[in-house]
Each structure stands twice: as structure tokens, then as C-alpha cells.
C-alpha positions as CSV (number, residue, x, y, z in Angstrom):
1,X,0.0,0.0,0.0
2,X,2.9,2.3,0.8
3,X,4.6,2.0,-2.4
4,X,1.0,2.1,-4.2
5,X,0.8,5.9,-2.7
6,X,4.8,6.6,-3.0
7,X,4.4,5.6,-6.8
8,X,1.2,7.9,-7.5
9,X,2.5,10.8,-5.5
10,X,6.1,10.2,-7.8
11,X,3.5,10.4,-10.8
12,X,1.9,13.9,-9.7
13,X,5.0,15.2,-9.3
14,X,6.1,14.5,-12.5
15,X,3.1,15.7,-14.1
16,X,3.8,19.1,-12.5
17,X,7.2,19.0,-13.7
18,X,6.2,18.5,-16.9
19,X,3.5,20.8,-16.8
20,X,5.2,24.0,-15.4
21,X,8.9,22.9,-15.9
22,X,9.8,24.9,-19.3
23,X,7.7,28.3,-17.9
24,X,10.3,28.1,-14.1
25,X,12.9,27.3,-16.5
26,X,12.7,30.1,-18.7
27,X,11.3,32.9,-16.0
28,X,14.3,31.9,-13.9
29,X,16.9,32.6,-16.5
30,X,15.7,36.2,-16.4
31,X,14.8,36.0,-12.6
32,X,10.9,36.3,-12.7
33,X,9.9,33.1,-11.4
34,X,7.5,33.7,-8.7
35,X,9.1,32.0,-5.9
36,X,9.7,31.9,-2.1
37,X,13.3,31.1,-1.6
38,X,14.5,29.5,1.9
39,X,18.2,29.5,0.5
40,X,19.2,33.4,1.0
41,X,22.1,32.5,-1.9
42,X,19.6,31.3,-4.5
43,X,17.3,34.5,-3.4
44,X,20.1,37.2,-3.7
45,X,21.1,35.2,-6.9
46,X,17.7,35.3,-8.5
47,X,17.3,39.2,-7.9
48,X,20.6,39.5,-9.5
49,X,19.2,38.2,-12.9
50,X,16.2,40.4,-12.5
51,X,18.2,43.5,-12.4
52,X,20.8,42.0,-15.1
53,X,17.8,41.6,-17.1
54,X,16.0,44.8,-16.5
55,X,19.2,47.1,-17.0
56,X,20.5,45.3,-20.2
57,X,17.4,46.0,-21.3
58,X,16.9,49.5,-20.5
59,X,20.4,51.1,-20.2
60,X,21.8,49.4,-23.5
61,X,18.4,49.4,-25.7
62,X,15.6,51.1,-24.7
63,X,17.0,54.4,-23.4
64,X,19.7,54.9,-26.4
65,X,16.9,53.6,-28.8
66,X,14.4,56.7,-27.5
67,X,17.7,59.2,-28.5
68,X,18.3,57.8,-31.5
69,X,14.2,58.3,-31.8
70,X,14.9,62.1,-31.3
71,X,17.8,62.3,-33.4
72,X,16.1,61.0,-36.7
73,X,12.6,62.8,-35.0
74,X,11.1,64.8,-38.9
75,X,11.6,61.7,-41.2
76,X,8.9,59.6,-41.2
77,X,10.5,56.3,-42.6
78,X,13.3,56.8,-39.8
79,X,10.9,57.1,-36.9
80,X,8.9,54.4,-37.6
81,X,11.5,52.3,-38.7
82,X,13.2,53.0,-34.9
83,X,9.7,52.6,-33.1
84,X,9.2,48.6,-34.4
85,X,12.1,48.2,-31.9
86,X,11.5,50.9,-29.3
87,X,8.2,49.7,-28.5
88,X,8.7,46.0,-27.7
89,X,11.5,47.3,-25.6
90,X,9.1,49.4,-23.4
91,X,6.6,46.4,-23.1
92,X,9.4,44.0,-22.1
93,X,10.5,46.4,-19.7
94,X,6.7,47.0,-18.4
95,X,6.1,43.5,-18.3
96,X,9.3,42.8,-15.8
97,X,7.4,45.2,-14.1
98,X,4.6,43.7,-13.5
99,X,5.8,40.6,-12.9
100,X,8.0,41.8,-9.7
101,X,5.5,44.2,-9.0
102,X,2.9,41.2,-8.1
103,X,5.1,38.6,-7.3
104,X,3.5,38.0,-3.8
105,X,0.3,37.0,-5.7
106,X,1.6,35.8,-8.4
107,X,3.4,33.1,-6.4
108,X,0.0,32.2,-4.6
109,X,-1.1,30.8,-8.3
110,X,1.4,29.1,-8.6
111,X,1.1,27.4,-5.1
112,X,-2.2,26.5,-6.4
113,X,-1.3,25.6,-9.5
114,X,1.1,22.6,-7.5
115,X,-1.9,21.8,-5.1
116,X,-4.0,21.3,-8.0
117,X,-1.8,18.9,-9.5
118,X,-0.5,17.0,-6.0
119,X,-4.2,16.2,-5.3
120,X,-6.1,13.0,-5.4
121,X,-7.6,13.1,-8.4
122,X,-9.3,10.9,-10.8
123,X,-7.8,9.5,-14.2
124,X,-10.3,12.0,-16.6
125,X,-9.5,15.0,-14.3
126,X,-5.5,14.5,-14.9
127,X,-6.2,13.7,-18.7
128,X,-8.1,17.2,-19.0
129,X,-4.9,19.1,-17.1
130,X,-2.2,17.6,-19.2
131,X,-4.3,18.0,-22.3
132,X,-4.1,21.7,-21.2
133,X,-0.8,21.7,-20.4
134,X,0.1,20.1,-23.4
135,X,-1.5,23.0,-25.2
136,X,0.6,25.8,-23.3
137,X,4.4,23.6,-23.7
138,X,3.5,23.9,-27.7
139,X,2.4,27.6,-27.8
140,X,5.7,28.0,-25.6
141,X,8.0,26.1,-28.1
142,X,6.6,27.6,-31.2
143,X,6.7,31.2,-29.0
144,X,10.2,31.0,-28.6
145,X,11.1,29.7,-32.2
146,X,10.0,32.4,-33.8
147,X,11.1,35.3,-31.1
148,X,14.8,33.8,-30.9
149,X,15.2,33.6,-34.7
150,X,13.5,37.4,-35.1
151,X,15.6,38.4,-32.2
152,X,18.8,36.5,-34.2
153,X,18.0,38.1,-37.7
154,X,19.3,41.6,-35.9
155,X,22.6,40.5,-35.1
156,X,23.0,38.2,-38.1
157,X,22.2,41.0,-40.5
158,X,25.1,42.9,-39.6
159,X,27.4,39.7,-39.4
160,X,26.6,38.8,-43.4
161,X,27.1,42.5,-44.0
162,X,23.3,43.4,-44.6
163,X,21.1,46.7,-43.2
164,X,17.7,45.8,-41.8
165,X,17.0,49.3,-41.3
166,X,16.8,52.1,-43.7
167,X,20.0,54.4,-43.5
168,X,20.6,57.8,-43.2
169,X,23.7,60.4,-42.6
170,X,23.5,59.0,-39.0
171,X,24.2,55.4,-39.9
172,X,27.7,54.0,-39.7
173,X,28.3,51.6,-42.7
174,X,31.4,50.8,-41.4
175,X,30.5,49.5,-37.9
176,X,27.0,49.3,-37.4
177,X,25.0,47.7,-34.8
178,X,22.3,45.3,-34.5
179,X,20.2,48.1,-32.9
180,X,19.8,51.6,-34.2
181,X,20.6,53.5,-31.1
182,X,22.2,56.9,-29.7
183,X,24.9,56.0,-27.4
184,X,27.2,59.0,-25.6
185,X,30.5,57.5,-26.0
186,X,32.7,56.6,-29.3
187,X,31.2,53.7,-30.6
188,X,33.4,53.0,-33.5
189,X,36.6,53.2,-31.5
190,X,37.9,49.6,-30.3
191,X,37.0,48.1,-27.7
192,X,33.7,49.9,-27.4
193,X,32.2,49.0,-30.8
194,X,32.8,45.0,-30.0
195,X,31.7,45.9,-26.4
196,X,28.4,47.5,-27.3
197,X,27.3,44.9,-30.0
198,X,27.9,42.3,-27.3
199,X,25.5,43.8,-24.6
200,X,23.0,44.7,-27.7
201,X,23.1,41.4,-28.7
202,X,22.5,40.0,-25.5
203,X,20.0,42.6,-24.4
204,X,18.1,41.2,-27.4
205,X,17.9,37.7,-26.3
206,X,17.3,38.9,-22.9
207,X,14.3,41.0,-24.3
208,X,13.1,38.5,-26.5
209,X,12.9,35.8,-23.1
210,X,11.5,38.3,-21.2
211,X,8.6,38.7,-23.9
212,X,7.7,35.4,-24.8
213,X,8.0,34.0,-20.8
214,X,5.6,36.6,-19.4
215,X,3.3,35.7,-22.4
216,X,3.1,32.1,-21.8
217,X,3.0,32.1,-18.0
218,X,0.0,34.2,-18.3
219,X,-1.5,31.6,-20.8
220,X,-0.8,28.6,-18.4
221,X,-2.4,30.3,-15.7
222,X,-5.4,31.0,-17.5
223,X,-5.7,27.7,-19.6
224,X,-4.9,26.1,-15.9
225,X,-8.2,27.1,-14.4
226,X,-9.9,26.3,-17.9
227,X,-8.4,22.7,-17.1
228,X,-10.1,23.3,-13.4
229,X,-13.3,24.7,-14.8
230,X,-13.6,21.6,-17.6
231,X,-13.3,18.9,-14.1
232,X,-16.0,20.9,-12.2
233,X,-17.9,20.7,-15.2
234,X,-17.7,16.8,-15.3
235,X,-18.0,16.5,-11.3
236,X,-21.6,18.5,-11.7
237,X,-22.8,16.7,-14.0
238,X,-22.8,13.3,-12.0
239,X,-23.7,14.9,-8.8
240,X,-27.1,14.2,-8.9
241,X,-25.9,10.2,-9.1
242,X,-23.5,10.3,-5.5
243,X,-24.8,9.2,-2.2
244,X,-23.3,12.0,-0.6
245,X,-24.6,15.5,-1.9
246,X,-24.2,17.3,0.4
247,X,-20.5,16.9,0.9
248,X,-19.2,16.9,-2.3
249,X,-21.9,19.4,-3.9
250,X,-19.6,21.6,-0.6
251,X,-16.5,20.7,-2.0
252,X,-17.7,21.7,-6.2
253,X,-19.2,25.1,-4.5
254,X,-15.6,26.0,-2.4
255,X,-13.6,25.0,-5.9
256,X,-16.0,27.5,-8.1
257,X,-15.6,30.3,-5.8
258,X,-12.1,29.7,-5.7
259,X,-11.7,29.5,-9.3
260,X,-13.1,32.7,-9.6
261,X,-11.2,34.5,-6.8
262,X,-7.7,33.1,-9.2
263,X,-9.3,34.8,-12.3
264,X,-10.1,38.3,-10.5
265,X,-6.6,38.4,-9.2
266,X,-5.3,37.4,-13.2
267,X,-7.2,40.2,-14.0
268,X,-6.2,42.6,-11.2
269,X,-2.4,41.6,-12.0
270,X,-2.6,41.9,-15.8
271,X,-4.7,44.0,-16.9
272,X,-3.0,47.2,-17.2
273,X,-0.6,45.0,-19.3
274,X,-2.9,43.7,-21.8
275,X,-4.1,47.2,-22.2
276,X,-1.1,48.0,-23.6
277,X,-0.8,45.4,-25.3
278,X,-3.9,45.8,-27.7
279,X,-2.3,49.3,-28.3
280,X,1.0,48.0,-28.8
281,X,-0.1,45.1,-31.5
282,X,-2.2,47.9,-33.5
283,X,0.8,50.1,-33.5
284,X,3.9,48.0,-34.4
285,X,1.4,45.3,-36.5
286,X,0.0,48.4,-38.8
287,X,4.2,49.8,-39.0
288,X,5.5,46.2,-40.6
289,X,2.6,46.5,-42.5
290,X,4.1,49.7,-43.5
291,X,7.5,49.3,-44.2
292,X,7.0,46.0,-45.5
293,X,4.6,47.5,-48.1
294,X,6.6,51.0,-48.7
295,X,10.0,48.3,-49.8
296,X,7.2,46.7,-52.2
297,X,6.0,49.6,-53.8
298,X,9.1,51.4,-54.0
299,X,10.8,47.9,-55.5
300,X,13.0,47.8,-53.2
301,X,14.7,44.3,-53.1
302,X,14.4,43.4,-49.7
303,X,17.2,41.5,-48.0
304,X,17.0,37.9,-46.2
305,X,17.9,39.2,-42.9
306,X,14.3,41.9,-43.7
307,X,12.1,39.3,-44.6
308,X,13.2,36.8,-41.3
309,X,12.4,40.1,-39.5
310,X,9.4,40.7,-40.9
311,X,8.2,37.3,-40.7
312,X,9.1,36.3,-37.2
313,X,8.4,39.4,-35.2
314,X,5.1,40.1,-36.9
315,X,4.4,36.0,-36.6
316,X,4.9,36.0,-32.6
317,X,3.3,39.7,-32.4
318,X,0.4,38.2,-33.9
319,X,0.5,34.7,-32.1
320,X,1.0,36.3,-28.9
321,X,-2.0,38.7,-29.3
322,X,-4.0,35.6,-30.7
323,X,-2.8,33.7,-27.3
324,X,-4.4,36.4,-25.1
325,X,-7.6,36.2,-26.9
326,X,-7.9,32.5,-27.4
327,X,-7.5,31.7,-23.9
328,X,-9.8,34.8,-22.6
329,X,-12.3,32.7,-25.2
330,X,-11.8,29.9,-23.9
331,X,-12.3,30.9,-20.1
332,X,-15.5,32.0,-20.9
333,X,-16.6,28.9,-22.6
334,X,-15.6,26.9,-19.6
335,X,-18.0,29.0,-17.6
336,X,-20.8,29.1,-19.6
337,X,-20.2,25.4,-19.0
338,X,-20.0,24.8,-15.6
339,X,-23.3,27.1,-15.7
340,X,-25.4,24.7,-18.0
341,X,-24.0,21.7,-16.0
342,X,-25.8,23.0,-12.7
343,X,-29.3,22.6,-15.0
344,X,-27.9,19.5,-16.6
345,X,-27.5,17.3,-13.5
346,X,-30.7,15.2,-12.6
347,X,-31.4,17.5,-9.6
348,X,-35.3,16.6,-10.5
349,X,-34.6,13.5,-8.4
350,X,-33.4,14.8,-5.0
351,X,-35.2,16.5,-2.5
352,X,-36.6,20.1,-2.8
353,X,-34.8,21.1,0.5
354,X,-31.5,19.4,-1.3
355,X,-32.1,20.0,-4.5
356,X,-32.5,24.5,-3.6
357,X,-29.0,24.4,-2.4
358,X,-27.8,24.2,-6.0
359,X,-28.9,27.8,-6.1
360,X,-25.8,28.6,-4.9
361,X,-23.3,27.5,-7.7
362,X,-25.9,28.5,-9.8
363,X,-25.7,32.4,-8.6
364,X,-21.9,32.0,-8.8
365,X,-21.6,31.0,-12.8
366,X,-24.6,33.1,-13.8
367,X,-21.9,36.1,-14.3
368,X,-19.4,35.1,-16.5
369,X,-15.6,34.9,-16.0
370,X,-13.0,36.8,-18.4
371,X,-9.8,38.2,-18.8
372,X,-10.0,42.1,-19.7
373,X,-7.6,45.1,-20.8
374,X,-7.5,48.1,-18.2
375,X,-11.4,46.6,-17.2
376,X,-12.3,47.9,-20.0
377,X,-12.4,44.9,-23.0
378,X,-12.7,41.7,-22.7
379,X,-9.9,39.2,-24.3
380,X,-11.6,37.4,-27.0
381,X,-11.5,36.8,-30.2
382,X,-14.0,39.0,-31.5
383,X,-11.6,41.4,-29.8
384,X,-8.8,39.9,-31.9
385,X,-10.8,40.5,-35.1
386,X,-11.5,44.0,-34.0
387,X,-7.7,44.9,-33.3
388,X,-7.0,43.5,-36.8
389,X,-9.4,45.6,-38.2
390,X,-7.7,48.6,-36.1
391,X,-4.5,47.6,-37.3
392,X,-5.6,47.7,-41.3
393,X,-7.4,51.2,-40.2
394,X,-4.0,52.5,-39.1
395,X,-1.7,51.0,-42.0
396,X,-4.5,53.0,-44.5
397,X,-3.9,56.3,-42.7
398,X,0.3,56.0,-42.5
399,X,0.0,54.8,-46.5
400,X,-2.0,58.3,-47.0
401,X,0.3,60.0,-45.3
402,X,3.2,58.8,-46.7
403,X,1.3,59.6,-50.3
């Protein structure tokens, strides 16, 4: 009997590994995993790769990016050419942010997250959470294909001796850098040129880590409690068949209202963020757009290093917007679900006194759960659709403009 229980407890354990192992791995390499270190080493060590990570980020890209921004400030091509890079920095460095910001509740998902999956739990409730989990490893993988290789085309444009951005009398086409930036130092002098295209290029990795990690761990939180809100589903709809009603229509009640408490503090932690992140994916979506289309019409031969730019920021842009809609989508289908299954149940069999106290639950899922930006939209995908449509609007006005 021991071993019987050592075993399945060995089994949960390795579920969660497998479930949340490649999200740790990947916030801890930038020092954002949401954890509460006994070790005081491993503590001081972690804060050390948040700050690494925060001041590569802002003191080697995003502040000499905004210079160079008012340096080339009156030429339209130049601005927006410097803001597809300046703006992802700013949202990397407001999503680091956030993340340290709301660590304290952040890590109280997570603790949940590990209770959820340590649990006694039956063989179709596990099968629901790793079909979930299974979901959020892929977007992960696919995530960080695409932002590594965009975040590889700036450096290996300049190593193959080919511009990805447009020059002007400010470029240096002897030595120039992955990043179009304003430093206040000689740059071309040895060794601060190979200096300053090390920390770029490792600031850009950083960034790109940053980006995609933040993304994701908000996905598998959210497609977490869909997972939880799926096996409440299938618990209510055979609770009319158990013996003992009362208790376990108790325990289905406390999991609901705890579900919801985890999605009102999801939305209390990020929504300011996905705020800016609809106006972030209209802006830089409709600028590819642009410059993608200006090379076109202009017949322009664009580069290899362009087109991998072109084609993996704007493809994790727009599957990273698509995640944030998808799973607010999906969170509200799970509770429209575990509303109906309240009716579904053959409560026309019990009691009247036993039967009224599925009032409760009902109450509970009659308002339904989602994800919003600034409290103000919900993340679906009719939202997507919309922001697409916003995008195209503002591509049409810079093509006028530029006419």
C-alpha cells in the first residue's frame, strides 16, 4: 500500500514537472519566477538576474533607442522604422514590471497551481490538465522559435554584412549595430564597438525571453483554471448520481468560488498590461505593415535578414496577441459550461430542500468569468478580429500620409 501511494505521488510530481517545468525554466533565466526562496544564496542570486535583465534592457536598448528616436525625429520612414524596436523594448521592460511588482500574488497561483496537480484526483480530471498543459508547452516552443530567430536576424544581419534598417547620414556603414541606437560614447573606437554589440546582442535575447515567458506564464495560468473549470464541469454533472450530496456538492461550491477569486486576481495583476498590449499590436502590427509595403511599392529588393524580420516578429506579435484572446475565449466557454451543467444534473430527483441548495453554484456562474484590458475589453477573439481591423485602419492612414 505504501509503495501504491509513494508511486502515484512520484506520478503527480512528475506531471507538474512536466506541466510548469519549461515556464520556471525560462522565468528563472531572467529572474521572474514567482518563488519563495528559503536558500538566502539562491534569493540574492535570482534578484541579481532580474536586475541584469532589466538594466540590459533599459540602459543598452531602450533608453539609447528613444535618442536615437529624437535624433532622426522629422523623417517619417526613420521614426517608424526606430519605433518597431522601441516599442517591444518598453513592453518587455513593463512587463518585468509587473511581474516583480505582483510577485506575492503571483506566487500564490502558482502554489495553487502545485496543489492542483498533488491532489487526489481521478484518471479523466488528470487527462483534462495535461491535455491543457500540453497545449501551453506547444504555444511555448513555437513562441520561442520564432522570437529567438526574429531576435537572431538583428545581429546576423550585420554579421553577413546586410542593413535591416533604412539608413541615413547618422548610420555607420562601417560599424554598425544590430540596434539603431544613440549612445554617448565613441562607438566605432575599439573596444567599445565590440563591447556595445555584445551587450546589444545580449540585451536582445534577454528582451526577447523576457517577452515570450511573461506571455506564456499568463497563458498557463489561465488555460490552468480552464483545465479546473472543464473537471468541475464533469464533477456536476454526475452529482445528482453520488450518495453524498451534500458533501461533495460543498467541495464543487468551495472549488468555483475559488476558481473565480484566481481569475479576479489574473485580472487585477494583468490587466493594465494587456491594455497595452492591444495598443502595442495595433501600432507596431499596422508599422510592418508599412514598411513591408513602402519596400514593395518602392521595388525595393528586400534582404533575407528583412524578410526573417518581418516574418518572425510580426508572426509571434500576432500569435502572442491571438494567445491572449484564445485563452480569454476559452475561459468563458468553460464557464458558460459549468453554468449549464448545474441545469444538466438530474437535480429533479433529490429532495426540494436538497435540491435548492444548487442555487448557490448557480448564482456563482450566472456572471461570466474573463480576462479584460485596463477593465475595459474583454480578451476574446471577437476582440482579436477587431484589433486586426484597427491595425488595417491605421496601416491606411500611414499609406495616406506617406502619399
Amino acid at each position: 500500500m505504501l509503495i501504491y501511494i509513494t508511486n502515484f505521488l512520484l506520478g503527480d510530481y512528475a506531471d507538474l514537472e512536466w506541466a510548469i517545468g519549461l515556464h520556471r525554466c525560462m522565468l528563472k533565466i531572467v529572474g521572474l519566477w514567482p518563488q519563495q526562496n528559503k536558500d538566502q544564496y539562491k534569493d540574492y542570486f535570482s534578484k541579481f538576474r532580474m536586475l541584469f535583465n532589466a538594466t540590459i534592457i533599459i540602459c543598452v536598448l531602450t533608453i539609447p533607442a528613444l535618442a536615437h528616436l529624437i535624433n532622426v525625429w522629422g523623417d517619417m520612414i526613420q521614426i517608424i522604422d526606430n519605433l518597431q524596436l522601441t516599442l517591444p523594448f518598453l513592453i518587455t521592460t513593463f512587463k518585468i514590471f509587473i511581474m516583480w511588482y505582483k510577485k506575492g500574488v503571483l506566487l500564490l497561483l502558482i502554489n495553487k497551481i502545485m496543489k492542483d496537480w498533488t491532489r487526489v484526483k481521478m484518471d479523466e480530471e488528470r487527462n483534462v490538465m495535461l491535455k491543457n498543459s500540453k497545449i501551453t508547452r506547444l504555444i511555448l516552443q513555437i513562441g520561442l522559435f520564432f522570437t529567438v530567430l526574429a531576435a537572431f536576424s538583428r545581429p546576423g544581419s550585420i554579421f553577413f554584412k546586410e542593413y535591416i534598417w533604412h539608413v541615413n547620414n547618422l548610420t555607420n556603414h562601417e560599424r554598425p549595430l544590430p540596434v539603431p541606437t544613440h549612445y554617448w560614447y565613441d562607438v566605432n573606437s575599439s573596444p567599445n564597438y565590440e563591447l556595445t554589440y555584445l551587450a546589444q546582442a545580449i540585451g536582445l535575447y534577454a528582451c526577447a525571453i523576457t517577452y515570450i515567458a511573461v506571455d506564456n506564464f499568463l497563458g498557463l495560468l489561465i488555460l490552468h483554471i480552464c483545465g479546473q473549470m472543464e473537471n468541475l464541469h464533469l464533477r456536476l454533472l454526475h452529482l445528482g448520481k453520488d450518495p453524498d450530496f451534500k458533501a461533495v456538492l460543498k467541495y464543487n461550491v468551495k472549488d468555483h468560488i475559488r476558481l473565480i477569486r484566481s481569475v479576479e486576481i489574473i485580472d487585477d495583476t494583468f490587466n493594465l498590461l494587456l491594455l497595452a498590449m492591444i495598443g502595442f499590436f495595433c501600432i507596431l502590427f499596422s508599422l510592418f505593415g508599412f514598411l513591408a509595403l513602402t519596400a514593395v511599392n518602392q521595388d525595393t529588393q528586400l534582404s533575407f535578414a528583412q524578410l526573417s524580420w518581418y516574418f518572425f516578429a510580426g508572426g509571434s506579435l500576432l500569435m502572442h496577441t491571438c494567445l491572449y484572446c484564445a485563452v480569454g475565449e476559452h475561459l468563458v466557454n468553460q464557464c458558460e459550461k459549468v453554468h449549464s451543467a448545474t441545469y444538466e444534473c438530474i437535480w429533479y430527483t433529490l429532495k426540494p430542500k436538497v435540491a435548492r441548495n444548487l442555487a448557490v453554484i448557480m448564482v456563482c456562474g450566472k456572471k461570466p468569468l474573463n480576462i479584460t484590458a485596463g477593465k475595459m475589453f474583454p480578451m476574446t477573439m471577437s476582440t482579436f478580429c477587431s484589433l486586426l481591423k484597427t491595425s488595417a485602419g491605421y496601416l491606411s492612414m500611414l499609406l495616406a500620409v506617406r502619399n
